[in-house]
C-alpha positions in Angstrom: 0.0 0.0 0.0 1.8 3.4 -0.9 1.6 6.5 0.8 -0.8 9.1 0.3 0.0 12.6 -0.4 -0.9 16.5 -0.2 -0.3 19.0 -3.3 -0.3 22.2 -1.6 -2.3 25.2 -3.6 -2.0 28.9 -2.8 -3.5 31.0 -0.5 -6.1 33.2 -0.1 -4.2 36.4 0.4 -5.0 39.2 3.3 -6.6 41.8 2.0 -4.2 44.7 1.4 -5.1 48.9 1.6 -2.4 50.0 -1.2 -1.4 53.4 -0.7 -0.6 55.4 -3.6 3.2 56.8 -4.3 6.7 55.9 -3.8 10.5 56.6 -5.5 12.0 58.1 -8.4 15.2 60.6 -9.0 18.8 61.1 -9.9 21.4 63.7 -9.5 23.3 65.5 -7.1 22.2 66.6 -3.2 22.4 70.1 -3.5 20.2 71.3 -0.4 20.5 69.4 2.4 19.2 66.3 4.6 15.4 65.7 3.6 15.4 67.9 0.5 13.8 66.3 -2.4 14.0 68.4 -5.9 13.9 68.4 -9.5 16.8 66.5 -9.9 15.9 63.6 -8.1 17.8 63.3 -5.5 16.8 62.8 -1.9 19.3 63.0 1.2 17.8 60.5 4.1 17.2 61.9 7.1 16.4 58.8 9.9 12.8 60.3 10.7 9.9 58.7 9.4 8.0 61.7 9.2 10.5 64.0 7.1 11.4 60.5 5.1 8.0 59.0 4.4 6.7 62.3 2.0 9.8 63.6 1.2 11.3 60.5 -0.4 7.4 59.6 -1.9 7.5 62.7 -3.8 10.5 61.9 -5.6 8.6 58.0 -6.3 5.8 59.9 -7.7 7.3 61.3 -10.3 9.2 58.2 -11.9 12.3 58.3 -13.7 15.7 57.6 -11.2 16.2 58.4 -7.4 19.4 58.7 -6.2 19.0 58.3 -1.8 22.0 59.3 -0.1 23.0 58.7 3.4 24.6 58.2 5.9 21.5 57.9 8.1 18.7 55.2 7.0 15.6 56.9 5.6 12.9 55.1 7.3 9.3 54.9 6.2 7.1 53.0 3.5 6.8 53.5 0.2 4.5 53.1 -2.7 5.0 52.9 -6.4 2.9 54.3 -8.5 5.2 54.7 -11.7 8.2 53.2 -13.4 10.9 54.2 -11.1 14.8 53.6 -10.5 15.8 54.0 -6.8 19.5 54.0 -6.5 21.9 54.4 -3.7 24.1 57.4 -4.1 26.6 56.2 -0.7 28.0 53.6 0.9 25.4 51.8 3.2 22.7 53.6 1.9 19.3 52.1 3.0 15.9 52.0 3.1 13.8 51.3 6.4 10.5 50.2 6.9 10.8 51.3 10.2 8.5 47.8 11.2 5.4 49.5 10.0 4.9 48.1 6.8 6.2 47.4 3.6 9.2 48.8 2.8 7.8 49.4 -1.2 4.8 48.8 -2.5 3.9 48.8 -5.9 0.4 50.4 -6.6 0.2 49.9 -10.4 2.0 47.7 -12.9 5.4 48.7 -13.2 9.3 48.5 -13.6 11.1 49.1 -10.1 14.4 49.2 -10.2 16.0 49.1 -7.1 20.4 49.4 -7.1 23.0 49.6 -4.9 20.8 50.1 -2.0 19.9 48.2 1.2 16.1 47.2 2.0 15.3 46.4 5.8 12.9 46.4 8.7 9.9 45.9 6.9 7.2 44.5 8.7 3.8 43.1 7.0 1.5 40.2 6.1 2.8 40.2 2.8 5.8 41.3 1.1 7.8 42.8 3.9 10.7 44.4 1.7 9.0 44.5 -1.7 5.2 43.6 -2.4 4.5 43.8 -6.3 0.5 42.5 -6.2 0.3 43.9 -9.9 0.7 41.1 -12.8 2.9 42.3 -15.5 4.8 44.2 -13.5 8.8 43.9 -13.2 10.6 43.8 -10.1 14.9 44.5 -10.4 17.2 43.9 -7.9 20.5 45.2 -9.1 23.3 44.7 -6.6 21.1 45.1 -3.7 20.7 43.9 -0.3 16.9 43.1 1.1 17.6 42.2 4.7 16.0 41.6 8.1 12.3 41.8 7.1 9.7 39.9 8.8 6.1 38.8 7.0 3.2 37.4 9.0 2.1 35.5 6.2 4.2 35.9 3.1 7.1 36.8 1.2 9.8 38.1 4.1 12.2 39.7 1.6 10.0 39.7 -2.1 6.4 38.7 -3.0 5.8 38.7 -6.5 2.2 37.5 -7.8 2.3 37.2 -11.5 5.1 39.3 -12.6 8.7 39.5 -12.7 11.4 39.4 -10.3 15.0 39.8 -11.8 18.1 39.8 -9.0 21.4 40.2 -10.5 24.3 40.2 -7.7 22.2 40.8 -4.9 21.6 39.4 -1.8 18.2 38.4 -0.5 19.4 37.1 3.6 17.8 37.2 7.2 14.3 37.3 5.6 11.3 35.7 7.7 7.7 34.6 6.7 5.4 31.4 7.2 5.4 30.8 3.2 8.8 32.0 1.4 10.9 33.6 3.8 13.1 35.0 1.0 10.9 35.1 -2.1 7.1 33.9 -2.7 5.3 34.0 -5.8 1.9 34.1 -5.4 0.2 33.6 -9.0 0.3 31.6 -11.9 2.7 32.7 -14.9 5.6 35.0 -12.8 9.0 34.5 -14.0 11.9 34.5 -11.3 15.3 35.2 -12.3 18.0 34.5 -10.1 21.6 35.5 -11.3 25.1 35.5 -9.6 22.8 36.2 -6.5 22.6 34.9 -3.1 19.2 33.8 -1.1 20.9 32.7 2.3 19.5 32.5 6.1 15.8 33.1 5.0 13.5 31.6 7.2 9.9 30.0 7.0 7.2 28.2 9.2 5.7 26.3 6.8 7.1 25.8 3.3 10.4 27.7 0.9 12.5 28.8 3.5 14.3 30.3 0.6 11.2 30.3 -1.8 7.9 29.4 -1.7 6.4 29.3 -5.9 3.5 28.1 -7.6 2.9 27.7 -11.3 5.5 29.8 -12.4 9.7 29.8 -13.9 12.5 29.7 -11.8 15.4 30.5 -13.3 18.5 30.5 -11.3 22.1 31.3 -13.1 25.6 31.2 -10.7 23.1 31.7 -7.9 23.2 29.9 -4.4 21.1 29.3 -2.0 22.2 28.4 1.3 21.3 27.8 4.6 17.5 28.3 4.6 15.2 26.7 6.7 11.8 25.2 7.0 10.4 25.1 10.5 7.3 23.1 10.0 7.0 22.2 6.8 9.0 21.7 3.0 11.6 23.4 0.6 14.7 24.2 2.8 15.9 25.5 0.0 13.2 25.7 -2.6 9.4 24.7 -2.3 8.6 24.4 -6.2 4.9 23.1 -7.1 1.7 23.0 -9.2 3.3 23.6 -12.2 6.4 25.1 -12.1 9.6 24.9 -13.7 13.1 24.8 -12.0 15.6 25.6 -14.4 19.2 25.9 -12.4 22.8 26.2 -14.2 25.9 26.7 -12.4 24.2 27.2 -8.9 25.2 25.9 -5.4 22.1 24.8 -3.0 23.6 23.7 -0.3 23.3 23.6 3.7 19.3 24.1 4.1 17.1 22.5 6.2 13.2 20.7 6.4 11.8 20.2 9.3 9.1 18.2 6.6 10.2 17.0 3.5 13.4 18.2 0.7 15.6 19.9 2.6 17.1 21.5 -0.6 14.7 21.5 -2.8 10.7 20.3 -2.5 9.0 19.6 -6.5 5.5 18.5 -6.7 3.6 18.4 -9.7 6.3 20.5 -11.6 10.0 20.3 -13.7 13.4 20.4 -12.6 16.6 20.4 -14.2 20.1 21.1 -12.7 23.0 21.5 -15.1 26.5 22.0 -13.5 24.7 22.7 -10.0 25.9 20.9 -6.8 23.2 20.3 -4.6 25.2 19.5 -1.3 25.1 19.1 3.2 20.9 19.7 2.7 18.9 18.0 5.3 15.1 17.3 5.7 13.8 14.9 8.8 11.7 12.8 6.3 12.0 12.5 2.5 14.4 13.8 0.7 17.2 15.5 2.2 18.5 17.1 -1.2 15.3 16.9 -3.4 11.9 15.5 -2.9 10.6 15.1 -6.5 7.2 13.5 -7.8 4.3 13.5 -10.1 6.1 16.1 -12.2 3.1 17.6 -14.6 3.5 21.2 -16.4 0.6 23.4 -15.4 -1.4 25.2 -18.1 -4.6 26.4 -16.4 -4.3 27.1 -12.4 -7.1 24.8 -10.7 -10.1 27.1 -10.2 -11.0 28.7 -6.8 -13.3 25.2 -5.9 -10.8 22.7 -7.1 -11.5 19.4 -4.9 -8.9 18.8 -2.4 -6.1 17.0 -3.4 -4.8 13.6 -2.3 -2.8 13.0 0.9 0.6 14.6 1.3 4.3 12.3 1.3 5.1 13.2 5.0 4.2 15.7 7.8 2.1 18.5 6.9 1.8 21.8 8.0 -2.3 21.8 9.4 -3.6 25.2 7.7 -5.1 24.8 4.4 -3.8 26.9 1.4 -7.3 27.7 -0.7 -6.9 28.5 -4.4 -6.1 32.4 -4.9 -6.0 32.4 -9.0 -8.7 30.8 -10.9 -8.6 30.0 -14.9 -4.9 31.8 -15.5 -3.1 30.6 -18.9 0.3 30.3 -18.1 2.9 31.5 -20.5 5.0 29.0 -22.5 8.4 27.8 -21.2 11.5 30.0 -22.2 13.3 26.3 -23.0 12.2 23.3 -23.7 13.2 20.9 -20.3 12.6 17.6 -19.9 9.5 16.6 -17.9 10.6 15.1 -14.8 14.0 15.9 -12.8 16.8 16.1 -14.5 20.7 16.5 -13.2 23.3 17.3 -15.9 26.7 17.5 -15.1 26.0 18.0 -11.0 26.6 16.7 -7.4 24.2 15.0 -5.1 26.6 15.0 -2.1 26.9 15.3 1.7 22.8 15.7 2.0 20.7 13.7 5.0 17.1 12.5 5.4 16.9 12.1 8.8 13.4 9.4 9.3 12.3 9.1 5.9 14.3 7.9 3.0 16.3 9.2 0.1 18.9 11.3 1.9 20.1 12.3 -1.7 16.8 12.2 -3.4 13.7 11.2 -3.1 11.0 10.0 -6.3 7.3 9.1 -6.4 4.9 8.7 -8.7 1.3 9.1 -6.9 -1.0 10.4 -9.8 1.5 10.9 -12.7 4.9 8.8 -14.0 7.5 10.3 -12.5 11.1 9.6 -14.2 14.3 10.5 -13.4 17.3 11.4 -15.4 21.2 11.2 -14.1 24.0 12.1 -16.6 27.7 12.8 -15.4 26.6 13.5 -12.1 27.9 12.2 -8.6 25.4 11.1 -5.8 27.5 10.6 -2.9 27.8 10.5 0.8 24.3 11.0 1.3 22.6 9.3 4.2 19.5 8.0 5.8 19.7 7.7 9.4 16.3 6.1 10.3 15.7 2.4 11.1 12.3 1.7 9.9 11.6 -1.4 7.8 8.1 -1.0 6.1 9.6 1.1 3.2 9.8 4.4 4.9 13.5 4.2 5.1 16.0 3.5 3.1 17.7 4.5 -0.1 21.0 6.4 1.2 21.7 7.9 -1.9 18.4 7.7 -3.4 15.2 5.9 -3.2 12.5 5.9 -5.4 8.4 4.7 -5.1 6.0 3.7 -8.2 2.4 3.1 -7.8 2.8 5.2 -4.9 -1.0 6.1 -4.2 -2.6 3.1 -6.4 -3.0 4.9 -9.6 -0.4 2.5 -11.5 2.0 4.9 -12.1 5.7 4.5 -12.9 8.6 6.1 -10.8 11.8 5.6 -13.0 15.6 6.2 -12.8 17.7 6.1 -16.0 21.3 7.3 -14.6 24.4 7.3 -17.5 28.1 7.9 -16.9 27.3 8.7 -13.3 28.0 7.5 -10.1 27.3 6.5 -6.4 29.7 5.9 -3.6 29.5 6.3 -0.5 26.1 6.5 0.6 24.7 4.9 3.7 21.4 3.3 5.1 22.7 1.7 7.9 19.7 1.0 9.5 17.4 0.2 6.7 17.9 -1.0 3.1 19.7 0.0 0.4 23.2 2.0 0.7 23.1 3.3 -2.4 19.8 3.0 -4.2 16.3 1.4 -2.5 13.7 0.9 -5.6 10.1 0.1 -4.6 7.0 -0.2 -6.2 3.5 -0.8 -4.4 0.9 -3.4 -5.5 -0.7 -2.8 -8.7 -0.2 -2.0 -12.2 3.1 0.4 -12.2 6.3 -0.1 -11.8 10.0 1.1 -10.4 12.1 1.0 -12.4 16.4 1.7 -12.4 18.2 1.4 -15.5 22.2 2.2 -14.7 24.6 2.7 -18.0 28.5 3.5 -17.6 27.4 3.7 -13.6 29.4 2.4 -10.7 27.5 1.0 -7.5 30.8 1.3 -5.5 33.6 2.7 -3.5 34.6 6.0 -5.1 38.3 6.8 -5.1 37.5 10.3 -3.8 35.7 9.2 -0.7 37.0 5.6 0.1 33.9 4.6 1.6 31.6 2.2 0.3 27.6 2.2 0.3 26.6 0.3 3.3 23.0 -0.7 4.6 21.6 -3.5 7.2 20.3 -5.0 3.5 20.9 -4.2 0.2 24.2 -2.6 0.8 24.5 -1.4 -2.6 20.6 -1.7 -4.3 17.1 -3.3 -2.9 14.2 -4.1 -4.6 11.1 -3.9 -3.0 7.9 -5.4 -4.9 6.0 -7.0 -8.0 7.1 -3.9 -11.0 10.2 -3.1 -9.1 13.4 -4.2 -11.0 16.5 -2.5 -11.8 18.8 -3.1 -15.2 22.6 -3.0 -14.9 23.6 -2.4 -18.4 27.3 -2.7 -19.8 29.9 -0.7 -18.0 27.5 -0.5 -15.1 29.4 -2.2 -11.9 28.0 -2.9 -8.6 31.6 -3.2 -6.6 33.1 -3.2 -2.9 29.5 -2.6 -1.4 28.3 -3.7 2.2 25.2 -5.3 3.8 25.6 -5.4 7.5 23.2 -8.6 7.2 23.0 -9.6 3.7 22.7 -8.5 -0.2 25.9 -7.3 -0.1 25.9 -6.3 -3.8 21.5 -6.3 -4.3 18.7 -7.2 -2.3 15.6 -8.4 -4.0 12.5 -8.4 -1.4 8.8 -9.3 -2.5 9.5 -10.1 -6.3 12.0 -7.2 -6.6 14.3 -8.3 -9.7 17.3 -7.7 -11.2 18.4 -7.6 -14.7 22.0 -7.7 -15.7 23.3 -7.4 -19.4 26.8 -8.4 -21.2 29.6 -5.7 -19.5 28.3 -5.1 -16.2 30.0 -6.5 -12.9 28.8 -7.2 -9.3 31.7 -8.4 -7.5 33.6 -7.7 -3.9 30.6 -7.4 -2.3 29.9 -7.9 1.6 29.0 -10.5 2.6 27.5 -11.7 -0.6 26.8 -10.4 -4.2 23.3 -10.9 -4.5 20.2 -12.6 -2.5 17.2 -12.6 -3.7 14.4 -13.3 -0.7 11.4 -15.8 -1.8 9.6 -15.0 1.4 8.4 -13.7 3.7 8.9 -10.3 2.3 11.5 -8.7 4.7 9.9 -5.0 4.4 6.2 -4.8 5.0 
């Protein structure tokens, strides 16, 4: 019987008063602090009251804002127009002062924020910056959005259905129950992460780095680190309903799940890592790098009374997310990405799942196949730490469900020139890889090409488990292929299936130019009852 699952959707947002106004100028302080002019240029004062209309009336009249320090200038902002706000000196900052919103916009726009720190905002949605206008574009040009705090939403950034670009900023010390860096909030927004940093953000429930929904991620030379997820999913990234995760040259490392994916959590959406390590994540179920399943490409956003969907893979934060967007097209994908997860050229390394399995990742297929491709990448020294033997742990570089919810679906992995080393299950089943498929008409299947199962020169450890010390089968539909150059070598069951375990009518297939040899303390055993996991 596989486990049943929750897809989250969004939530009905607050409802916001939007006040009109907020920054625009350039040039050169000629009058003194709290002067705003012609020019465009506004000296900060550090008093709300001087700050908040002084600095608005530059906003209102669009065009570039040069804000000048040294003293903060504290108030909240709307944006009613196209503006550039840039900082004209060193440390220069905006301050929400904890009353608010540190900007606002209150049309569709451009803002354009540069060289300029954003802090101390304090709101239900969108503490630093809160863009509720679709269409509208959001840039972050070597700026700093810092130590804001949402009640509901978005710490640093909220964007609904627009566009957030952040080229060489940093988005850090950010706090919210959903996104504590960066939540999108509609179908169809475009997020575009560049040589950027998303670090130290914090959330209750889900994306303690971001929370998105139906939407593009696009990260390039960006990293996210050390995130967290206090009651819920995403460490790193929450990705879902329909999104698509495109990440090149990126480091996600060192966040944290208190639920499942501690560096990244994809449900129903795409995922593709090229040249991206993925590394020291941990979540305390499934998934301690990614949790990944019933990838599906949104098109239409579920209407407002969509049923409920099916039961969630692990914990669950208790409040329900209702629909906010009904009926919204979503734009066609910039590239065209394979539908499932996909790792180019990466690292899977380092990453724990503390009860649950997959400590590198995690795949099911509940209401859609769910495959799985690994070229040229390393999955090792992962880890699952829990002891559990009724298929909830196991898999210490990666574990994988089909049929997971009954709906005879296929989970597959199809990993080439690759390689695993090093992983550990020492508790549970399978050090490397733990393939399981539930009664019924799908499958789990592993197909490895060019892959070693074994002791990696780098890290001189071998993939261990209590059974299946390098691969177990679990189930009828659950078998894995070693094709030629793929080698199962120098692995280690503390009990048996040194090499593979096949449980329940797990099988194994193995073609001309693969090896399984120096296993410990056998090569293979295949189990003809009772089934060891239940």
């Amino acid at each position: 019987m596989g486990r049943v699952r929750f897809s989250r959707s969004p939530r009905a947002r607050l409802a916001q008063l939007v006040v009109a106004g907020v920054v625009a100028s350039a040039g050169v302080l000629a009058f003194g602090a709290g002067s705003a002019f012609a020019n465009g240029s506004y000296a900060c004062t550090g008093v709300a009251a001087i700050d908040t209309p002084g600095l608005q009336g530059d906003i209102n009249t669009g065009g570039t804002v040069t804000v000048f320090g040294p003293k903060p200038c504290v108030g909240n902002w709307t944006v009613p127009v196209s503006v550039t706000i840039v900082g004209g000196s060193p440390g220069a900052t905006l301050n929400g002062n904890a009353t608010g919103s540190v900007l606002t916009t209150a049309a569709t726009v451009t803002l354009t924020v540069r060289n300029l720190k954003i802090t101390n905002g304090a709101a239900a949605d969108g503490a630093g910056v809160f863009d509720n206008f679709c269409g509208s574009v959001v840039n972050l040009q070597n700026a700093l959005v810092t130590g804001n705090t949402a009640s509901v939403d978005g710490g640093g950034v909220e964007v609904d259905c627009g566009t957030l670009n952040a080229t060489a900023s940093t988005i850090s010390n950010n706090t919210a129950d959903h996104g504590g860096g960066i939540y999108v909030d509609g179908c169809g927004a475009t997020i575009n992460v560049t040589n950027s940093t998303v670090a130290n953000n914090t959330a209750v429930f889900n994306g303690g780095g971001i929370d998105v929904f139906c939407s593009t991620v696009n990260l390039t030379g960006a990293t996210f680190s050390h995130n967290t997820v206090t009651d819920g999913s995403g460490g790193g990234l929450d990705v879902l309903d329909g999104s698509t995760l495109i990440a090149t040259a990126s480091s996600i490392i060192s966040n944290t799940a208190s639920g499942d994916g501690g560096g990244i959590n994809a449900n129903d959406s795409f995922v593709t890592l090229t040249s991206t390590s993925l590394n020291w994540n941990t979540a305390a179920f499934y998934g301690g790098g990614i949790e990944f399943g019933d990838p599906f490409g949104c098109t239409i956003c579920a209407p407002t009374n969509a049923a409920a969907p099916a039961a969630a893979h692990g914990p669950q934060p208790s409040t329900a997310r209702p629909q906010h967007h009904a009926a919204v097209v979503r734009p066609q994908l910039p590239v065209v990405v394979f539908e499932g997860l996909d790792l180019e050229s990466s690292t899977v390394e380092h990453n724990t799942a503390q009860s649950g399995a997959g400590g590198g990742i995690d795949n099911y297929a509940c209401d859609a196949d769910s495959p799985v491709l690994l070229n040229n990448t390393t999955v090792a020294q992962n880890r699952t730490t829990g002891s559990d033997f009724d298929t909830d742990s196991g898999g210490g570089g990666y574990s994988q469900y089909g049929n997971d919810c009954e709906e005879d679906t296929t989970a597959s992995l199809v990993a080439t020139n690759s390689q695993f080393g090093g992983n550990t299950a020492k508790s549970s089943v399978g050090g490397a890889i733990f393939n399981a498929n539930f009664d019924g008409a799908g499958a789990a299947l592993v197909t490895l090409a060019q892959t070693p199962v074994m002791r990696l020169p780098m890290y001189l450890n071998d993939n261990q488990a209590e059974f299946g010390g390098g691969i177990f089968n679990f189930g009828d539909g659950a078998n894995t292929t070693l094709q030629a150059g793929a080698h199962v070598v120098h692995n280690q069951a503390f009990v048996t299936g040194g090499g593979v375990f096949n449980d329940c009518d797990g099988t194994l297939t193995v073609a001309p130019g693969a090896l399984i040899m120096f296993n410990t303390p056998n090569q293979v055993f295949t189990n003809l009852g009772p089934c060891l996991l239940d």
